[in-house]
C-alpha positions in Angstrom: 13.7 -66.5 -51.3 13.0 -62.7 -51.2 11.4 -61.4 -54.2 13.2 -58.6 -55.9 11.1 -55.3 -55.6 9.3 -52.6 -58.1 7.6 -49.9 -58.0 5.5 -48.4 -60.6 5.1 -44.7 -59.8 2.1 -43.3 -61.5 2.8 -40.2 -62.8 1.0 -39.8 -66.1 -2.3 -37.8 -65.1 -2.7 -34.0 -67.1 -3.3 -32.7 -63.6 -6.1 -29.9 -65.2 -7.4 -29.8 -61.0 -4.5 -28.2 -60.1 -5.1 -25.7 -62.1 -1.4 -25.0 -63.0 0.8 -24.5 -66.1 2.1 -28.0 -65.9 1.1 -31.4 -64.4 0.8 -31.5 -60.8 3.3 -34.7 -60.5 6.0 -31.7 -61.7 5.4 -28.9 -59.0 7.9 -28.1 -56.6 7.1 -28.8 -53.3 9.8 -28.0 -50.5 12.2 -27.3 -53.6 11.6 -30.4 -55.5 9.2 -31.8 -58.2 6.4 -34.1 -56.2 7.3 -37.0 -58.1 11.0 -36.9 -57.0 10.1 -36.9 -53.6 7.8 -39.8 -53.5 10.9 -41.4 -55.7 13.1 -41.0 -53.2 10.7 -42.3 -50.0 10.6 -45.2 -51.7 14.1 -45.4 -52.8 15.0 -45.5 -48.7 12.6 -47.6 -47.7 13.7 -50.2 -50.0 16.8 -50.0 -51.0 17.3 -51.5 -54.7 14.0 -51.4 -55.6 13.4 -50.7 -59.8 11.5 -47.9 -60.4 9.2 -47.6 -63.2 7.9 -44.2 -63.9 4.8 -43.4 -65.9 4.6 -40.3 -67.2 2.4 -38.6 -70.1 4.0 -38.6 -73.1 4.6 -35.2 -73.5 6.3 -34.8 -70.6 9.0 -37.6 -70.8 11.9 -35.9 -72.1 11.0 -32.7 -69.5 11.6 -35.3 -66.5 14.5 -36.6 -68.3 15.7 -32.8 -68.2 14.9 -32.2 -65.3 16.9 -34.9 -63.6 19.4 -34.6 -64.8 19.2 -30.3 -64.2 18.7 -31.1 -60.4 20.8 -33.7 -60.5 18.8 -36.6 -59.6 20.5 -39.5 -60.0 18.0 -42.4 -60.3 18.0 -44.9 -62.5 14.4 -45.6 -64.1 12.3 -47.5 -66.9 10.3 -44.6 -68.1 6.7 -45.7 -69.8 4.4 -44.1 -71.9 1.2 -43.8 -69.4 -2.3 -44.7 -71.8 -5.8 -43.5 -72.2 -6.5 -44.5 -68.7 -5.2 -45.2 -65.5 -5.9 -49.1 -66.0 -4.2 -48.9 -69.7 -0.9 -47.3 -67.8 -0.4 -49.8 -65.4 -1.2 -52.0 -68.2 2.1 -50.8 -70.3 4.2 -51.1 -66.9 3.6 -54.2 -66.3 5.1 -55.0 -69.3 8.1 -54.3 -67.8 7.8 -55.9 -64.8 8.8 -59.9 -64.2 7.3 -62.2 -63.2 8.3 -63.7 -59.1 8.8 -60.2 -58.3 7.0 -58.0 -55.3 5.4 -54.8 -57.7 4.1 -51.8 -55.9 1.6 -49.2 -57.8 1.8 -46.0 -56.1 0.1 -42.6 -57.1 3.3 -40.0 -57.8 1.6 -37.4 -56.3 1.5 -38.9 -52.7 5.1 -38.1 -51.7 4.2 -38.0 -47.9 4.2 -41.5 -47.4 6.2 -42.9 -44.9 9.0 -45.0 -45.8 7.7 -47.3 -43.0 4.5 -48.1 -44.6 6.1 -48.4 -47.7 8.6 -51.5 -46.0 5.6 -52.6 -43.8 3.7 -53.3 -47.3 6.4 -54.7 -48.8 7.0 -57.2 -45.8 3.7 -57.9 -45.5 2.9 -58.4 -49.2 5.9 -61.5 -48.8 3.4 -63.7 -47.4 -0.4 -62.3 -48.9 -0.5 -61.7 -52.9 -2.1 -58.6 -52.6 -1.9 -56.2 -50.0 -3.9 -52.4 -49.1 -3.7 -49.7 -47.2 -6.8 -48.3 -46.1 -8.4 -46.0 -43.6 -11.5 -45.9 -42.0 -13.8 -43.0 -42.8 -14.3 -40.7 -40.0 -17.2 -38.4 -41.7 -20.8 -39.2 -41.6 -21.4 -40.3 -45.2 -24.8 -39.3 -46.9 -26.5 -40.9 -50.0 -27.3 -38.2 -52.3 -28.5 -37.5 -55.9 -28.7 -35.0 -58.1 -32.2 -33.6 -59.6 -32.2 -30.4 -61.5 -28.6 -29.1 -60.6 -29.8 -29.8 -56.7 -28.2 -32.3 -54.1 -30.7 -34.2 -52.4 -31.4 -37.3 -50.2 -32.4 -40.9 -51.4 -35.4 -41.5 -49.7 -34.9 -45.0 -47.5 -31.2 -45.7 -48.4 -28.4 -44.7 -45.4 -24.5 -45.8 -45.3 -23.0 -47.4 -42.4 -20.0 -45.7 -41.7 -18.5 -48.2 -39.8 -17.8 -50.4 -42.6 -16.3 -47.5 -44.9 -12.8 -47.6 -45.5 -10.9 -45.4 -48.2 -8.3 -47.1 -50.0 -4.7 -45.8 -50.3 -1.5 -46.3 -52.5 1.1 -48.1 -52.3 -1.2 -51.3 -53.4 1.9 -54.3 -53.5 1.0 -57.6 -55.0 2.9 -60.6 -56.3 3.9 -59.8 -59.4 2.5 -62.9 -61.2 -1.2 -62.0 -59.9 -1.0 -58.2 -61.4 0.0 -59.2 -64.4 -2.8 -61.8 -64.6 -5.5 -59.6 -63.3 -4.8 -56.8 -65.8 -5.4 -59.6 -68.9 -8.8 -58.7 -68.2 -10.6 -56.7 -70.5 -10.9 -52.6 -69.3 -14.1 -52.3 -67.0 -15.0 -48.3 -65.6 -14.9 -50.1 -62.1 -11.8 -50.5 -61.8 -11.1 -47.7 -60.0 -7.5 -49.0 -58.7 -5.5 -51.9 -58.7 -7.0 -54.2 -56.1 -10.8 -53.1 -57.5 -8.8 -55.1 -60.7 -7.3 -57.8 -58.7 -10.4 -58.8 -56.6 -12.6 -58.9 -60.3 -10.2 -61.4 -61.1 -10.9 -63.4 -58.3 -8.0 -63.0 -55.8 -8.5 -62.1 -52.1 -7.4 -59.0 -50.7 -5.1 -58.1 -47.8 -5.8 -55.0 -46.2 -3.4 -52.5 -43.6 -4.2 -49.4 -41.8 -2.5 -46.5 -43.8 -1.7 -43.0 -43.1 -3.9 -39.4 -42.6 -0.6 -37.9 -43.8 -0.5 -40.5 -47.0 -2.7 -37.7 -48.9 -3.1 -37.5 -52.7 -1.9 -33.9 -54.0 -4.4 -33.1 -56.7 -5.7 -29.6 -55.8 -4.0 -25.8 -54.6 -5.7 -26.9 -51.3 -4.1 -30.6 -51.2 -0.4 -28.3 -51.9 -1.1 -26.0 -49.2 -1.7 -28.7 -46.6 1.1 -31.0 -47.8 3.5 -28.0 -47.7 1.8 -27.7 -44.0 2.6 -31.1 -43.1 6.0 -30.9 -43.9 6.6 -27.7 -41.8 5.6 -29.8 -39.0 9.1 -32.3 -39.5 11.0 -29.1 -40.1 
């Protein structure tokens, strides 16, 4: 039987790299708030799907305001986010049930397309814990810092061809997440399957998207509002 889909949108950063007068998660982009528009690509691509929205706490009754100002009608569980990333997926999973397909996905990467987001979902029917990745495409240097300068590691070198960056949406059986995030908080964990694999469970990995970008700078805006020009 299909399992019944989630999606915990992570929207509970301060965004103090944007450099604007309110999280980034909130900016307008094309005419609506980031966060609504990854909502929504989700909200196609899986028609149904409960959202659960993580959001600083601070900020929860503006969203609520400002759906219903822009009339955004989309039922969510709205979550406190927590003193870290790991501690705000933590308190959404609370919500979440067990038997059920659970997607974490960073609210400021609304250009993801909705068919990666149903090819993850598929996917992520038959393996427990699936990834989108891509592989890096710069030469990658090993470098330290000694008196406020960059420089090399003497004898250490990266092979590039087994670099991949990882991406959200991460989807996973339900059951395992929860498990994996009884672990105590480690600074490794970086993301969800970083928590997933310390628990012991295999990875399943896709090719994501160049587009799939993470907004968290003026520069990320500018090129997200470029790459939407180009569907215009």
């Amino acid at each position: 039987m299909e399992r019944k889909k989630y999606v915990i949108m992570m929207a509970a950063g301060s965004g103090t790299r944007m450099g604007a007068g309110r999280p980034k998660q909130f900016i307008e982009l094309g005419g609506k708030a980031i966060l609504q528009r990854t909502i929504e690509v989700f909200r196609r691509a899986c028609p149904g799907i409960s959202v659960i929205t993580v959001l600083p706490e601070d900020f929860i009754q503006y969203w609520k305001d400002y759906c219903i100002e822009h009339n955004f009608s989309c039922p969510q569980i709205l979550v406190k986010g927590g003193i870290t990333r790991f501690h705000s997926v933590r308190n959404a999973l609370d919500r979440v049930p067990e038997g059920a397909l659970v997607a974490v996905h960073d609210g400021v990467r609304p250009l993801v397309s909705e068919a990666l987001v149903s090819g993850i979902f598929a996917k992520a029917e038959e393996s427990a814990a699936v990834i989108p990745v891509l592989p890096c495409i710069d030469t990658m240097k090993v470098l330290e810092s000694r008196d406020g300068e960059l420089q090399t590691i003497p004898g250490m070198s990266v092979d590039r061809s087994l670099l991949y960056g990882a991406q959200t949406p991460q989807v996973f059986h339900s059951e395992i997440l929860k498990e994996a995030y009884s672990l105590a908080y480690d600074t490794s964990f970086t993301d969800d399957a970083s928590v997933v694999e310390k628990y012991g469970k295999n990875l399943s990995y896709v090719i994501g998207e160049r587009f799939n970008i993470k907004i968290t700078t003026q520069d990320d805006l500018v090129l997200a509002k470029a790459i939407m020009s180009l569907s215009e």
